[in-house]
N, C-alpha and C positions, 0 to 999 in steps of 0.2 A: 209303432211298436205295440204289439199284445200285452197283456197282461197277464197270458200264462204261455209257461213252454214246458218241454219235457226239460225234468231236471235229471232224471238218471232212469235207467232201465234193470229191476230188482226182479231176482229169481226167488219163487218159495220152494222152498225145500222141503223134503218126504214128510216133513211132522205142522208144515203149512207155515212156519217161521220165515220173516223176510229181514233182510239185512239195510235200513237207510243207511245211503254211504256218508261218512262221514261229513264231510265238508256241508252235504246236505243238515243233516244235523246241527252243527253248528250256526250255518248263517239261517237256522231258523230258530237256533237258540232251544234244544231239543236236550235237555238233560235224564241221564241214568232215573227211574222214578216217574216222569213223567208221563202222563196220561195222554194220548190221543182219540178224540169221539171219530169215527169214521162217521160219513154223512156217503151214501149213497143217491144215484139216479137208477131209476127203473124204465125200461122200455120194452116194448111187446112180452112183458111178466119178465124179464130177463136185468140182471142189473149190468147197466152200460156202461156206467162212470160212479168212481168211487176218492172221494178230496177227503185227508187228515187236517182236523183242526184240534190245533191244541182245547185239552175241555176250558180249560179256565177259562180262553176265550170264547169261547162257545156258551160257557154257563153268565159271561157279560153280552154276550148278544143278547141271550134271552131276555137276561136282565134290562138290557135297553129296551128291546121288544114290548115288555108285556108290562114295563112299569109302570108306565101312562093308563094301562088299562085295570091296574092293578090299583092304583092311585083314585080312580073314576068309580070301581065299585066299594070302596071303603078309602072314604076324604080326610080320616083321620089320623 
């Protein structure tokens, strides 16, 4: 089995607004308020592939990322 599929197929509208369908929302646990970082891929200058992660999670990725390195230039 994969690890990603299409979850649904979203139309933007005249003012470039898109609708996640519900059920989407929910089983990713996507409340009213909440922030999405979009994180793009770029191929021949064109952007090919576009993933929403919620920021919180995203602002602990970094945080995993960079703490070690973060930690290494100032041990105190």
């Amino acid at each position: 089995m994969q690890p990603w599929k299409v979850e649904a197929l979203v139309s933007v509208d005249e003012r470039g607004q898109m609708v996640l369908p519900k059920d989407l929302r929910d089983r990713a646990g996507i409340k009213p308020g909440d922030k999405l970082a979009i994180v793009s891929w770029e191929k021949d200058g064109s952007i090919c592939c576009m993933s929403l992660v919620k920021a919180d999670a995203l602002a602990g990725m970094v945080k995993d990322m960079l703490g070690p390195m973060v930690k290494e230039l100032d041990p105190e």
